[in-house]
N, C-alpha and C positions, 0 to 999 in steps of 0.2 A: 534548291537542292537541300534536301536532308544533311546533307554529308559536314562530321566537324571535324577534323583534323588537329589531335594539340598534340603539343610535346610535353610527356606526361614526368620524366625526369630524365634529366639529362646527368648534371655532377661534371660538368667539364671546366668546373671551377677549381682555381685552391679549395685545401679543406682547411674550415673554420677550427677556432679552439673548439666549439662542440663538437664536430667529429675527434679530433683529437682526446678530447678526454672521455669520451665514448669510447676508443677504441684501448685506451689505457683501461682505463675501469677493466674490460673485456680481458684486457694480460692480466692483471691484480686480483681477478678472481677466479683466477688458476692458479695462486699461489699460496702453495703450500706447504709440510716438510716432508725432508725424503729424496729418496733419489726418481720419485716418479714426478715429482712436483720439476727435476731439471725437463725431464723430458716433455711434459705437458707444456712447459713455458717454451723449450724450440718449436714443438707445434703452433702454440700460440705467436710465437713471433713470425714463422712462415706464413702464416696465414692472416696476420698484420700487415706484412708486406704487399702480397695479393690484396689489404683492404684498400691500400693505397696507390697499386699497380692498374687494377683493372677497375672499370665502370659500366654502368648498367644503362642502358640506352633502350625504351620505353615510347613504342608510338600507339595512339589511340584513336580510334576512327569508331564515332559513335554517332546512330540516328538517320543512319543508312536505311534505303529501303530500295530495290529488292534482296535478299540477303547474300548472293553472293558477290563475292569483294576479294578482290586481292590486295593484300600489303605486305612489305617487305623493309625492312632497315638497310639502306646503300652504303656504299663508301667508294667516293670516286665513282660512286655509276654503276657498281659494278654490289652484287646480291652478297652480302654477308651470309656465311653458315652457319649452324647451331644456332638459330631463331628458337626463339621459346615464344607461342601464342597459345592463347587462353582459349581459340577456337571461336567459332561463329556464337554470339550470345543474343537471346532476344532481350528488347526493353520493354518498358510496361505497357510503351504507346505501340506496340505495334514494329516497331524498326528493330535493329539490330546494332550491336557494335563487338568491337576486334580488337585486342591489344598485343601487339606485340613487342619481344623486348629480347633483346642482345647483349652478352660481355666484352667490352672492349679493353683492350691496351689505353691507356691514357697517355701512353706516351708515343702513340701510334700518329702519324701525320696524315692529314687527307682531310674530305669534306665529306658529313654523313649527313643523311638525310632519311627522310621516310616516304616511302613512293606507294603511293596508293591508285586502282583500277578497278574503278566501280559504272557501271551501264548509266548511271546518272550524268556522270560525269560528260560532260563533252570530251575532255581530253583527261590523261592522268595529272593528278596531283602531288605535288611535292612541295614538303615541309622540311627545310633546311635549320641544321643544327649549326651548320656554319663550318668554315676551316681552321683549323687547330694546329697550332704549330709549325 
């Protein structure tokens, strides 16, 4: 079977000092004087919060062939909404692949996964992110 299945990022880790002082740098240079600079910096910290609130969940199914394929991001089994995919792509050899990718709560509990439904397949595929919390 053609079909590869990875988990392209997940982030259901603590964040490291690099993120941390990635997302500092990121407030520090918005700072600057004035009273537009208060306001730049509450934007900036809202959306610090959101850096560390939500995460990007990322499945890639490459080297498929024939091209049509269904994938989806689960949680509990059940189809997440607002999937963002990049659409059916070809490779150079002839196949194709798919990525899709979802925002999650990180602080959301349950088991995600990436389910995949391709004619190759004898049965669907699933790639577990595993249970969280």
């Amino acid at each position: 079977c053609f079909m590869h299945i990875k988990e392209c990022s997940s982030g259901l880790q603590e964040f490291d000092s690099l993120d941390c002082q990635i997302a500092c740098h990121l407030i520090k240079s918005l700072v600057t004087i004035g009273d537009t600079v208060r306001e730049n910096v509450k934007k900036a910290q809202k959306n610090y919060t959101n850096f560390f609130q939500n995460l990007v969940l990322s499945c890639l199914a490459t080297g498929f062939y024939p091209r049509d394929i269904e994938m989806n991001i689960r949680l509990d089994r059940t189809v997440l909404g607002n999937q963002i995919s990049s659409g059916i792509r070809p490779n150079d050899d002839k196949t194709f692949q798919l990525r899709t990718s979802v925002e999650i709560d990180r602080n959301h509990k349950g088991s995600y996964d990436c389910f995949v439904i391709h004619s190759n397949l004898t049965e669907p595929a699933s790639v577990e992110w595993g249970k969280y919390h």
